[in-house]
C-alpha positions in Angstrom: 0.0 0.0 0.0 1.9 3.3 -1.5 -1.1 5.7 -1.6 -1.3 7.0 1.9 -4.2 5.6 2.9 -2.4 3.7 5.9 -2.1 6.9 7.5 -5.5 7.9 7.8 -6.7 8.5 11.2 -10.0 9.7 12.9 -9.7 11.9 15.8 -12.8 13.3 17.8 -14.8 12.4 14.3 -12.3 14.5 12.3 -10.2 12.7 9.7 -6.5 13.0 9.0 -5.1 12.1 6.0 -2.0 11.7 8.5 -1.2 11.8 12.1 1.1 14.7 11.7 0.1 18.2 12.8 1.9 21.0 13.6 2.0 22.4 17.4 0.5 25.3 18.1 2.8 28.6 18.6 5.6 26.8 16.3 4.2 27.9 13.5 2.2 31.1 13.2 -1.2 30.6 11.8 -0.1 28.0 9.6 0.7 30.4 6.5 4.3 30.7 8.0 5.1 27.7 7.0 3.4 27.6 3.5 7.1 28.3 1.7 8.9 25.6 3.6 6.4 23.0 3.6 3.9 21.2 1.5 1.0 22.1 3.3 -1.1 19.6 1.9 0.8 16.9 2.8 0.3 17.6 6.6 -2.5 16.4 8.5 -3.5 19.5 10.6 -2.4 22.4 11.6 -3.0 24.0 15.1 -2.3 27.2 14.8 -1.0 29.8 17.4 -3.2 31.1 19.8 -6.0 32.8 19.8 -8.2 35.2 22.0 -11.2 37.1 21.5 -8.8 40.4 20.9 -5.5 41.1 19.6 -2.7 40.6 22.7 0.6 42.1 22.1 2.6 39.4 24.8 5.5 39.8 26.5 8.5 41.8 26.4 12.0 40.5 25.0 13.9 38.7 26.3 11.2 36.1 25.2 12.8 32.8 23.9 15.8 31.2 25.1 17.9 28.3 24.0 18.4 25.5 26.6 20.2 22.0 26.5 18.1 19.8 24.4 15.0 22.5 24.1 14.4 25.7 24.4 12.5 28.1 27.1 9.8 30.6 25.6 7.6 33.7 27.3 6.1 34.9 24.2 2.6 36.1 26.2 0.4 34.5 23.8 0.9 37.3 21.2 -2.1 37.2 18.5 -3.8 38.8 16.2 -7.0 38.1 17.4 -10.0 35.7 16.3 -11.8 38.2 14.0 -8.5 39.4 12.4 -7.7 35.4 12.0 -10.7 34.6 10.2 -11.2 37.5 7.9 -7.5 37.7 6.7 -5.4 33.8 7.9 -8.4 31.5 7.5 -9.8 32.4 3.7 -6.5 32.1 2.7 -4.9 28.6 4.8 -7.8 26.9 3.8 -7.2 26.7 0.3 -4.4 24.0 1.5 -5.8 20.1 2.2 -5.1 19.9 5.8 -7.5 20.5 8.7 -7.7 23.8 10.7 -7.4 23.3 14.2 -7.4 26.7 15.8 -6.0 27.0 19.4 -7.9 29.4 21.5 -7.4 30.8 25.0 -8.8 33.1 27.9 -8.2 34.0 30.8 -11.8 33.7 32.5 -14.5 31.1 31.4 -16.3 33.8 29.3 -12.9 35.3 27.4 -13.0 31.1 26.1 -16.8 31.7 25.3 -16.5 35.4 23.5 -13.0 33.6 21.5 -14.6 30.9 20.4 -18.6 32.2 19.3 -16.2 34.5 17.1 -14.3 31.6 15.3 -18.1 29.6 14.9 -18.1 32.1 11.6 -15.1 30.6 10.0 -15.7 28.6 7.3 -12.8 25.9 6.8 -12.2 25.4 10.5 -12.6 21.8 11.6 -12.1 22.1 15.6 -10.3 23.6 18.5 -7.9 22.8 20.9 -8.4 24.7 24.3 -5.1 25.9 26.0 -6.3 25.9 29.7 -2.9 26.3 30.5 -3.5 30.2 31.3 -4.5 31.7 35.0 -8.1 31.5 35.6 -8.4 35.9 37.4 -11.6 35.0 38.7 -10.0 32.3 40.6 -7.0 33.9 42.2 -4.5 33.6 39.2 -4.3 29.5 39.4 -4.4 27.4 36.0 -7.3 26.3 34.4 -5.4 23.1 33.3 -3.9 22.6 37.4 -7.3 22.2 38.8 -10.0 19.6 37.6 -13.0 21.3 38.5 -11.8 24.4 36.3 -10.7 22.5 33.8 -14.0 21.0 33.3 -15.8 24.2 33.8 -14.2 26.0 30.8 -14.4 22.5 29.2 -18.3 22.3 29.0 -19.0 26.0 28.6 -17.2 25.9 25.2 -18.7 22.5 24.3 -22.2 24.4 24.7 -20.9 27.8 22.6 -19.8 25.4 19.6 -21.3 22.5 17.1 -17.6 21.3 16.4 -15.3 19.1 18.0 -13.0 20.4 20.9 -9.6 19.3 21.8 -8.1 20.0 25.4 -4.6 20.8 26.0 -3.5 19.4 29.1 -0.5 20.4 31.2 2.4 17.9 32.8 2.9 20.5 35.5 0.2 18.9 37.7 0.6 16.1 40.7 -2.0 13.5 38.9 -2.6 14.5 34.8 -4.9 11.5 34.6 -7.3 12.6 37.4 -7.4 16.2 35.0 -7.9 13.8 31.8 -11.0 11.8 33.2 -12.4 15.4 34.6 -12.3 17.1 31.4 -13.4 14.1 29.3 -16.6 14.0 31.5 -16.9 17.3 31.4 -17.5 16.4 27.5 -14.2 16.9 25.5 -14.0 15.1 21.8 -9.9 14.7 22.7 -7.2 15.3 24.6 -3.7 17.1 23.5 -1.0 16.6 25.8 1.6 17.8 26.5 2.0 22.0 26.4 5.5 22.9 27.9 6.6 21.9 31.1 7.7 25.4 33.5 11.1 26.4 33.5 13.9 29.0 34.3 17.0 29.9 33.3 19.7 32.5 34.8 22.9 34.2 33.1 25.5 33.5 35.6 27.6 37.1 34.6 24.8 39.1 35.2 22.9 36.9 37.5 19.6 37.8 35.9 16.7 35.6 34.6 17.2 35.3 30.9 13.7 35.6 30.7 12.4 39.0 30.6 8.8 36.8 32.2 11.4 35.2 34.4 9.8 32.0 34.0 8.6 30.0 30.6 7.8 26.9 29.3 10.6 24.3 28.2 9.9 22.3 25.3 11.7 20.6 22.8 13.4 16.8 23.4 14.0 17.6 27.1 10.3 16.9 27.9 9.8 13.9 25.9 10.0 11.5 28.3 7.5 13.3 30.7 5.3 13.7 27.6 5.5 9.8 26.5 4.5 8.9 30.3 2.0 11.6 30.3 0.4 9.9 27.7 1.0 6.7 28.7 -1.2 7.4 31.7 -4.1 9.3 30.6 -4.0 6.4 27.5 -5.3 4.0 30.4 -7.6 6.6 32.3 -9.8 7.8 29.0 -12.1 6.8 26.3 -11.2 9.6 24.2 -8.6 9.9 21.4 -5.1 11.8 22.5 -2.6 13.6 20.8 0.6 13.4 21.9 2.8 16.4 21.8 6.4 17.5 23.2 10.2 16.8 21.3 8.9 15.2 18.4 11.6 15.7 16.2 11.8 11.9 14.4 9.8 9.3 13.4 10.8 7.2 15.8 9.6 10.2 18.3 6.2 9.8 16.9 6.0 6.3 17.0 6.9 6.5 20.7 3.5 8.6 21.1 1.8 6.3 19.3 2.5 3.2 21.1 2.2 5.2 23.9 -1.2 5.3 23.2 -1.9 8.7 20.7 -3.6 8.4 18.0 -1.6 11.7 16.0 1.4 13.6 17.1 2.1 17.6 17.2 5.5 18.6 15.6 6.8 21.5 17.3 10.3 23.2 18.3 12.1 21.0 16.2 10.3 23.3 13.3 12.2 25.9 14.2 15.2 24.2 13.2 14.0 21.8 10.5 11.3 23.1 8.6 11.1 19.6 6.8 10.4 17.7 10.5 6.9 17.0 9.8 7.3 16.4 5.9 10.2 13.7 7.2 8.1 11.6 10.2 4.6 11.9 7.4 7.2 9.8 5.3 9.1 7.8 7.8 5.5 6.4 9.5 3.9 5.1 5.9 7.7 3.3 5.4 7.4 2.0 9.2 3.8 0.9 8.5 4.9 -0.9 5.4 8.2 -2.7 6.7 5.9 -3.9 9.5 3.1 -5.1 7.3 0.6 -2.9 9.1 -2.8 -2.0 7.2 -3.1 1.1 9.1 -1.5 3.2 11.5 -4.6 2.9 13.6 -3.0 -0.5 14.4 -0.1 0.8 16.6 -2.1 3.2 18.9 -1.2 2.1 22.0 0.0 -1.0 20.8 3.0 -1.0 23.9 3.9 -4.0 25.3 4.2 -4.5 29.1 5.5 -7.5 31.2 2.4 -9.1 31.3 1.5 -9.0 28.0 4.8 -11.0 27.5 
């Protein structure tokens, strides 16, 4: 089988022609990477953030280069969800790949307002919610750190939109799985996980943060690991479909996720210095798929063998 079709995958009733999307914030709205990439041969793209209004983020120094990843602080910088659908959308949907836009807010309402806007975009096929951001009406804490407010902003966008939502889900909490099973009751289509992992870094001359946010989140291959096992985990404590996300930079990082127990992958940092990441792991899966003699990708989701299985 040479024509693709052993990389199609359905995820919260949305078919992939692959399992390969782009991560949100690596790569703009998706346009950015139109002349480096064949944008039609990529299953999705989740694009960078988006809030009801434009937000201009943070103040340099934003991004900094760690060993094996890199720290960022952008601020969420975007353009807004009107400004996205009158000027990105009409023009990235003309590619063959779904639009998965990711939206944000900082009370349950901002999610709400954010979202009814993007309802008029033709083209888009779903969201992904970052709760990842501090809930003000509830003293600053994380949407995605608490299960009850994780499932609050979970329903009240399930109720503002007809299409399928995807939640983002943090490792930077005691039990992610107990955050899963709340937000999956709470009626989420799937589960993305994970966003970056908090981090610091300090210039020893100056002994300053390098961070102008002081803090940021780490991603890249140095939060693999904790992403495979975050998977791992909420694989066995959900009905829902995942997407696994965080140092995919190889097939063989994908395939990890898979097994693991995702059913698609997000390609992220390793974007920023190979364009041609998720072009190489679309073509290193089928070529996996057809050494092993596998019909379909669908066959390795989850497929990890443990001790007892043996």
């Amino acid at each position: 089988m040479t024509d693709g079709a052993v990389l199609h995958i359905e995820v919260a009733g949305i078919g992939f022609q692959n399992p390969v999307l782009t991560a949100s914030g690596t790569c703009g709205y998706g346009l950015d990477m139109a002349e480096l990439i064949d944008l039609n041969r990529l299953g999705g793209v989740c694009t960078k953030g988006l809030s009801a209004r434009p937000m201009r983020g943070n103040a340099p120094w934003r991004i900094v280069e760690t060993h094996g990843g890199m720290l960022n602080a952008i601020g969420l910088q975007n353009i807004g969800a009107r400004a996205f659908i009158e000027d990105k959308l009409p023009r990235l949907r003309r590619y063959n790949t779904r639009i998965i836009p990711n939206v944000f807010g900082y009370t349950v309402d901002e999610y709400i307002e954010a979202v009814r806007i993007l309802e008029d975009g033709d083209g888009i096929h779903g969201y992904e919610l970052n709760i990842s951001c501090p809930n003000v009406k509830a003293g600053g804490e994380s949407f995605a750190n608490d299960a009850h407010q994780a499932a609050e902003v979970t329903e009240a966008v399930k109720n503002a939109t007809r299409r399928p939502v995807m939640v983002k889900l943090s490792p930077n909490v005691t039990d992610i799985a107990a955050i899963a099973r709340a937000v999956e009751s709470a009626g989420a289509d799937a589960l993305s996980l994970v966003n970056t992992a908090v981090g610091m870094s300090i210039d020893v001359e100056t002994r300053r943060p390098r961070l102008a946010n002081i803090t940021g989140g780490l991603s890249g291959p140095a939060i693999k690991p904790i992403a495979v096992r975050c998977v791992f985990q909420v694989a066995r404590a959900v009905k829902i479909p995942l997407v696994g996300i965080g140092g995919i930079a190889t097939t063989e990082d994908a395939l990890e996720f898979i097994i693991a127990g995702a059913s698609a992958v997000q390609v992220g940092t390793a974007s920023f210095y190979d364009p041609q990441a998720a072009m190489k792991i679309v073509d290193g899966l089928e070529a996996y798929c057809l050494r092993k003699g596998l019909d379909s990708i669908r066959d390795l989701v989850g497929a990890v063998r443990l001790d007892q299985d043996l």
